[in-house]
N, C-alpha and C positions, 0 to 999 in steps of 0.2 A: 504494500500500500504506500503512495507517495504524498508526504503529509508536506503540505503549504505552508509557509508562518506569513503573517502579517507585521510589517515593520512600517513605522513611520521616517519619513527622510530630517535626517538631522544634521545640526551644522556641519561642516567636514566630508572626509569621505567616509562612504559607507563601508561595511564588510559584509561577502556572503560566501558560504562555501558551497565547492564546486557539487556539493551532494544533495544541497539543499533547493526549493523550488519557493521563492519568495515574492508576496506581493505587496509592491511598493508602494506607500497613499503619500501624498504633498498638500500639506495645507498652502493655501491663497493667499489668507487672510492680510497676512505683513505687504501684500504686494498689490491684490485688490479681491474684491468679492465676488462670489458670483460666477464663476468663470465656467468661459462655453467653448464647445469648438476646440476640445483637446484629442491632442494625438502624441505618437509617441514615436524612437527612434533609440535604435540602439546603435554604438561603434565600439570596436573595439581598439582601443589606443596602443596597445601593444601589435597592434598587427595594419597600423595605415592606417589608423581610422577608418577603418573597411568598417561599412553596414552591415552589420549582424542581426538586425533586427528580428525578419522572419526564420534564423535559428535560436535564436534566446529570447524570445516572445514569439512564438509561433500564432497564438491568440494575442491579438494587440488590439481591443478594443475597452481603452480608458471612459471609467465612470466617475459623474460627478455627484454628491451631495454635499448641499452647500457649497464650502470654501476648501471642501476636501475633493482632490483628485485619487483615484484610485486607479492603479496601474493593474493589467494582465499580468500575470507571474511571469518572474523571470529565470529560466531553470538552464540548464544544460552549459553553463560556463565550465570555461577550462579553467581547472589550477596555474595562478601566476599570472595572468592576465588581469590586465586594468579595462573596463570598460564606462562611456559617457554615456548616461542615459540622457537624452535630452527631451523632454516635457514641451511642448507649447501649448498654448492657451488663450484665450481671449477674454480678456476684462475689461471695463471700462472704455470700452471703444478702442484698447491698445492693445496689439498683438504679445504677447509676452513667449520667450523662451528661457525655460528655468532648467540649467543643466546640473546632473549630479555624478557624482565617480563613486564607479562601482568596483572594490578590489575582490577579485577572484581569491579565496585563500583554500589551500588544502587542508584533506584532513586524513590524518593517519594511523589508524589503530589495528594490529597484526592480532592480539590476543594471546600471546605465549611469553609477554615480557623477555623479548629477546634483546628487545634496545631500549635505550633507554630512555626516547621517546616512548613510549610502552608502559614505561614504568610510570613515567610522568602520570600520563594520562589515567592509569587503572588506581595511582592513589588519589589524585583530586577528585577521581570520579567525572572525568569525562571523556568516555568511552562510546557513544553513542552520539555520532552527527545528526544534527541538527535537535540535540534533547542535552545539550551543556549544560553546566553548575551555574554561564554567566546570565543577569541576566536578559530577559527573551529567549532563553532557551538557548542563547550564543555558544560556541564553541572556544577553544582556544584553536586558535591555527597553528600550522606543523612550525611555520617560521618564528610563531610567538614562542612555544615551548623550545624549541631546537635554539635559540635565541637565550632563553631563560639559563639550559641547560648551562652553555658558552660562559656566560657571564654569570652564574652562579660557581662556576667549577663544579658542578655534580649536579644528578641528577637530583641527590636527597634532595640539595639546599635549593632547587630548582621547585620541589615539591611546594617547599615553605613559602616559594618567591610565589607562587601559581596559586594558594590559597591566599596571601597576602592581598594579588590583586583580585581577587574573589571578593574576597572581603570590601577593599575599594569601591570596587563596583558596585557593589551592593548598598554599602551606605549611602551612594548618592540617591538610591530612589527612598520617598518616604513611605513611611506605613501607610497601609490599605484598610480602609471600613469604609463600611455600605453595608446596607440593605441586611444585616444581621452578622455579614461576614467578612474575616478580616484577614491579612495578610499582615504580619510584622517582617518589614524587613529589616529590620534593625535588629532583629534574634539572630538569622542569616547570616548577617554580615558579623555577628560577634562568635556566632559559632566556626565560621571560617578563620576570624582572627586566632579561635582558641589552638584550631588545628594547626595554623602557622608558628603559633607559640612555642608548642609541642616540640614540630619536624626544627625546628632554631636551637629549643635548648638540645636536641640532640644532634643536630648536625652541624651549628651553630652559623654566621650569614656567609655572605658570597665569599668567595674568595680575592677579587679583584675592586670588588666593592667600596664606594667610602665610606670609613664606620663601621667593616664589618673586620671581624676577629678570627681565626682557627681556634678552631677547641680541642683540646686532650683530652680522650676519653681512658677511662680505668677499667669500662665494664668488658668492652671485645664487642658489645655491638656494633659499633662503626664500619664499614666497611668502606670508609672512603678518607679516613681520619687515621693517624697516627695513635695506636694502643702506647702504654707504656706502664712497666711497672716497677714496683718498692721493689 
């Protein structure tokens, strides 16, 4: 079964992985109201801004409510490619083209912990594209973690760095109530900090890092750390 998310476009560029099949909405409002007469276009900037369109929106037919534009999903990107969706529209009697970049990210999970991308991902617990810890449902991408790894020196302290930004992320959205039912994300994001806590005091921070220390362990669990004894 091929499950769709729904994302709204936000300042910057966007991220979506090449597994994932995502429908994009654009609010108006900041630019004008009302807007009619949208269409849509896809290139892909890594390859000439060659039109992609009718392969990564094969259905391209944008709906409007309100001052929200709602985009055909956009599925079948290739890992590592940069793509410009470009939106037009019509408001207040002026034609408008609102472009946005879309980065293609990979996603990589083997399931036998043979790398250490592997490992990353089966401890933060995200092992399933397009259903990640961040949130929306995000993934980390192969470049983020592989990235993490580098500049952590290990995967352990990699782990700690990847719930740390878990946790980040999650504090910026606020707590959820409605209608009887709530969401805390402010638990989330302190339960991620605890896990970080943890993978720190035993692996202790980056290696290359500012601020961060090597730690000497006495017990033998380390595997990546210096044992030493009386």
């Amino acid at each position: 079964m091929t499950v769709v998310f729904k994302r709204d476009v936000t300042q910057g560029r966007q991220s979506q992985h090449a597994s994932e099949e995502v429908i994009w909405s654009l609010t108006t409002t900041n630019v004008g109201s009302s807007p009619s007469s949208q269409s849509c276009k896809v290139y892909d900037l890594t390859n000439g801004s060659a039109d992609v369109t009718s392969t990564v929106m094969p259905t391209n037919s944008p709906t409007v409510s309100g001052d929200v534009i709602t985009l055909s999903p956009l599925k079948l990107l290739t890992a590592g490619q940069i793509y410009q969706v470009e939106v037009t529209y019509t408001t207040g009697g002026s034609v408008i083209v609102q472009p946005f970049v879309v980065i293609c990210e990979g996603f990589t999970y083997i399931g036998d912990l043979s790398t250490d991308l592997d490992k990353v991902r089966f401890y933060i617990g995200d092992t399933d594209a397009g259903d990640g810890p961040l949130p929306e449902d995000a993934n980390f991408s192969d470049n983020e973690l592989d990235g993490l790894i580098t500049s952590e020196g290990s995967w352990q302290r990699a782990v700690a760095a990847g719930f740390e930004t878990m946790a980040a992320r999650w504090r910026r959205y606020p707590d959820f109530r409605a209608d009887g039912l709530s969401l805390n994300r402010t638990d989330i994001a302190d339960g991620y900090a605890e896990d970080a806590a943890k993978w720190r005091r035993r692996y202790g921070g980056s290696s290359g890092g500012a601020g961060s220390r090597a730690v000497t362990r006495q017990d033998g669990y380390s595997d990546d750390v210096d044992n030493v004894t009386d």
